[in-house]
Backbone as CSV, one residue per row, in Angstrom:
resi,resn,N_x,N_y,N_z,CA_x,CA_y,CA_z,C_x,C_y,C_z
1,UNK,0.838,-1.171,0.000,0.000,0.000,0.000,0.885,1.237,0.000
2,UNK,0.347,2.505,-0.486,1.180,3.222,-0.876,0.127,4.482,-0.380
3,UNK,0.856,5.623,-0.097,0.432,6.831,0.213,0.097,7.404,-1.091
4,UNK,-1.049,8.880,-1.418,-1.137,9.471,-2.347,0.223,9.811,-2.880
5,UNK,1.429,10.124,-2.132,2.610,10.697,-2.684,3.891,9.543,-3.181
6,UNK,3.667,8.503,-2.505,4.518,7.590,-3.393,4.077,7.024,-4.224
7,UNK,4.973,6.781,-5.149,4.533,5.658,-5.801,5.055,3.934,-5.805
8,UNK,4.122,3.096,-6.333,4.108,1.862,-5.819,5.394,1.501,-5.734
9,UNK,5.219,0.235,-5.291,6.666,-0.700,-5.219,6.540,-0.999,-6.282
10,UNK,8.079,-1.505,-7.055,8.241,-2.362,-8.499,7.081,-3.432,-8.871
11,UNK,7.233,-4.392,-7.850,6.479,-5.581,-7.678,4.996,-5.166,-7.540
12,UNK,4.372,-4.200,-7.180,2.655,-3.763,-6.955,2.248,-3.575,-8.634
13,UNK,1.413,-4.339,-8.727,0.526,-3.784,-9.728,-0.748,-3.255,-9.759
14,UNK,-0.572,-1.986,-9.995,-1.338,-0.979,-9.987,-2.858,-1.205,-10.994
15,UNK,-2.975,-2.341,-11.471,-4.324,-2.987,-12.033,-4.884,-4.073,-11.188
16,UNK,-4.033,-4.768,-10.372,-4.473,-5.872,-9.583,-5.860,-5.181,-9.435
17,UNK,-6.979,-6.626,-9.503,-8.144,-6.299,-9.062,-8.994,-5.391,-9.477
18,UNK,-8.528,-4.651,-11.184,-8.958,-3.852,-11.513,-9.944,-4.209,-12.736
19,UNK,-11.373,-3.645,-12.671,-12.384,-4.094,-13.794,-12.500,-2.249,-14.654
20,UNK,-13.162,-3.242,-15.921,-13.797,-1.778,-16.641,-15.340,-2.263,-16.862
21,UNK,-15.974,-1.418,-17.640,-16.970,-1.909,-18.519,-17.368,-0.554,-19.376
22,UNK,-18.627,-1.512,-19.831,-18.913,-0.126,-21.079,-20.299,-0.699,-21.433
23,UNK,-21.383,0.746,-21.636,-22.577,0.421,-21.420,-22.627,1.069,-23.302
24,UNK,-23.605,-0.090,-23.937,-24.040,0.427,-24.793,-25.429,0.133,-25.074
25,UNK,-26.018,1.495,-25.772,-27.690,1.679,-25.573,-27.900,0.975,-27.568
26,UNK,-28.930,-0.387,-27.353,-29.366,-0.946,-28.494,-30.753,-0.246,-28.430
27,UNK,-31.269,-0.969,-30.076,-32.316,-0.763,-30.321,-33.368,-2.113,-30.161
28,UNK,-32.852,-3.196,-30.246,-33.001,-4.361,-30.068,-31.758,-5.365,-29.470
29,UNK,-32.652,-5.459,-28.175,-31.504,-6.289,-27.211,-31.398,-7.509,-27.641
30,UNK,-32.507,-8.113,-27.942,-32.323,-9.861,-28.506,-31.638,-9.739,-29.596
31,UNK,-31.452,-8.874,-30.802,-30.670,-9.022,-31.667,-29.147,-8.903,-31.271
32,UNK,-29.067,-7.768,-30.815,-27.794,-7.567,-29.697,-27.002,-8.623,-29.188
33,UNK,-28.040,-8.821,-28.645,-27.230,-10.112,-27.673,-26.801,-11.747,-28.552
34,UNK,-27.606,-12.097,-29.777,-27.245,-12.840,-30.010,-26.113,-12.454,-31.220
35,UNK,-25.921,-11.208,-31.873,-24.790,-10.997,-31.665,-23.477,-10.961,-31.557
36,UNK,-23.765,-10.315,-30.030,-22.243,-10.610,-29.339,-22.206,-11.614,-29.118
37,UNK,-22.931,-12.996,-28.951,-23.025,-14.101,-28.734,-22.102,-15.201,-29.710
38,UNK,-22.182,-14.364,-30.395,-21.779,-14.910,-32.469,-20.343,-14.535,-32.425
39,UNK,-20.271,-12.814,-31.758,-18.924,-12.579,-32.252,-17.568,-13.062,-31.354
40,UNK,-18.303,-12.934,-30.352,-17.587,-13.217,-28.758,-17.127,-14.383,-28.437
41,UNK,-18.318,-15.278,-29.240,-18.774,-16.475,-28.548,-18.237,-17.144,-27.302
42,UNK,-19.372,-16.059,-26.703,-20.120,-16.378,-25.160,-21.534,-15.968,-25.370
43,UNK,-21.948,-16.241,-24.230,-23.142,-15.841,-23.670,-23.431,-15.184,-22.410
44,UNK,-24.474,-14.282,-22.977,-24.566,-13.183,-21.748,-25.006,-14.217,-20.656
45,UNK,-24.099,-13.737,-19.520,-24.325,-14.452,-18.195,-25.596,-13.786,-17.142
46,UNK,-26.003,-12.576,-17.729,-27.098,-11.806,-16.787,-28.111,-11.090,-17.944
47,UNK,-29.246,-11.195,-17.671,-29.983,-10.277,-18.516,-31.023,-9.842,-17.481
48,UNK,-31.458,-8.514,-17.356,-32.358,-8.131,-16.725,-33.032,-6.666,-16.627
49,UNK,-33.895,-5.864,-15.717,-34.209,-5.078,-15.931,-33.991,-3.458,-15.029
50,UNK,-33.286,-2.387,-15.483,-33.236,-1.447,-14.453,-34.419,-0.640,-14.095
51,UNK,-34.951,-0.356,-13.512,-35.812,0.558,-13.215,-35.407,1.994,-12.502
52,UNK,-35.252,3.233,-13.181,-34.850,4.453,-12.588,-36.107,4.916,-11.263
53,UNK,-35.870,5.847,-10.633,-36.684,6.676,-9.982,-37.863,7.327,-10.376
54,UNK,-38.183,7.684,-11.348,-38.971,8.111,-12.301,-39.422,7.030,-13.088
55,UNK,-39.557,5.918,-12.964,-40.410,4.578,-13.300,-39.871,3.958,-14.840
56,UNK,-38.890,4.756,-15.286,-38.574,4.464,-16.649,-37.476,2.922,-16.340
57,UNK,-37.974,2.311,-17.827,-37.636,0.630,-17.079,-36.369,0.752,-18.358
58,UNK,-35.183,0.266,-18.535,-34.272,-0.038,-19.236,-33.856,-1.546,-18.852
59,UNK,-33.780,-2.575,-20.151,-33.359,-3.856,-20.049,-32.086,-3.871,-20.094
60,UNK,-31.436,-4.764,-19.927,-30.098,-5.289,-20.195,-29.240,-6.523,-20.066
61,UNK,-28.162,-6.507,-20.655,-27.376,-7.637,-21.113,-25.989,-7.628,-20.462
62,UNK,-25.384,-8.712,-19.583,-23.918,-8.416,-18.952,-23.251,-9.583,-19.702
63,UNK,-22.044,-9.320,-20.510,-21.459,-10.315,-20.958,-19.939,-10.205,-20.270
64,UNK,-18.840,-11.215,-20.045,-17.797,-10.770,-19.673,-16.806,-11.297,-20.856
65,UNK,-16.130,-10.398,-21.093,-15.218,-10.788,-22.195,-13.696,-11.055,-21.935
């Protein structure tokens, strides 16, 4: 572990444990998904639905690549 002012040890890697992602808005999720399904080949491991505060419902697809 390292203070804001040092920097790491040689040996620390500064990605350990580190994720990204990236949200992209379809027009058709089933087409979507099968897809990335095609290009990836995987399959989305989660599909489901968000619901905001304001009642607006957005579906979605989690694949890990």
């Amino acid at each position: 572990m390292t203070s804001a002012n040092e920097r790491p040890a040689s040996d620390d890697d500064v990605l350990d444990h580190a994720s990204a992602s990236l949200t992209l808005h379809v027009r058709d999720l089933d087409k979507s998904v099968q897809w990335y399904s095609s290009v990836f080949r995987t399959e989305a491991i989660h599909r489901g639905t968000d619901t905001s505060l304001d009642g607006t419902s957005t579906s979605f697809a989690v694949f890990v690549l």
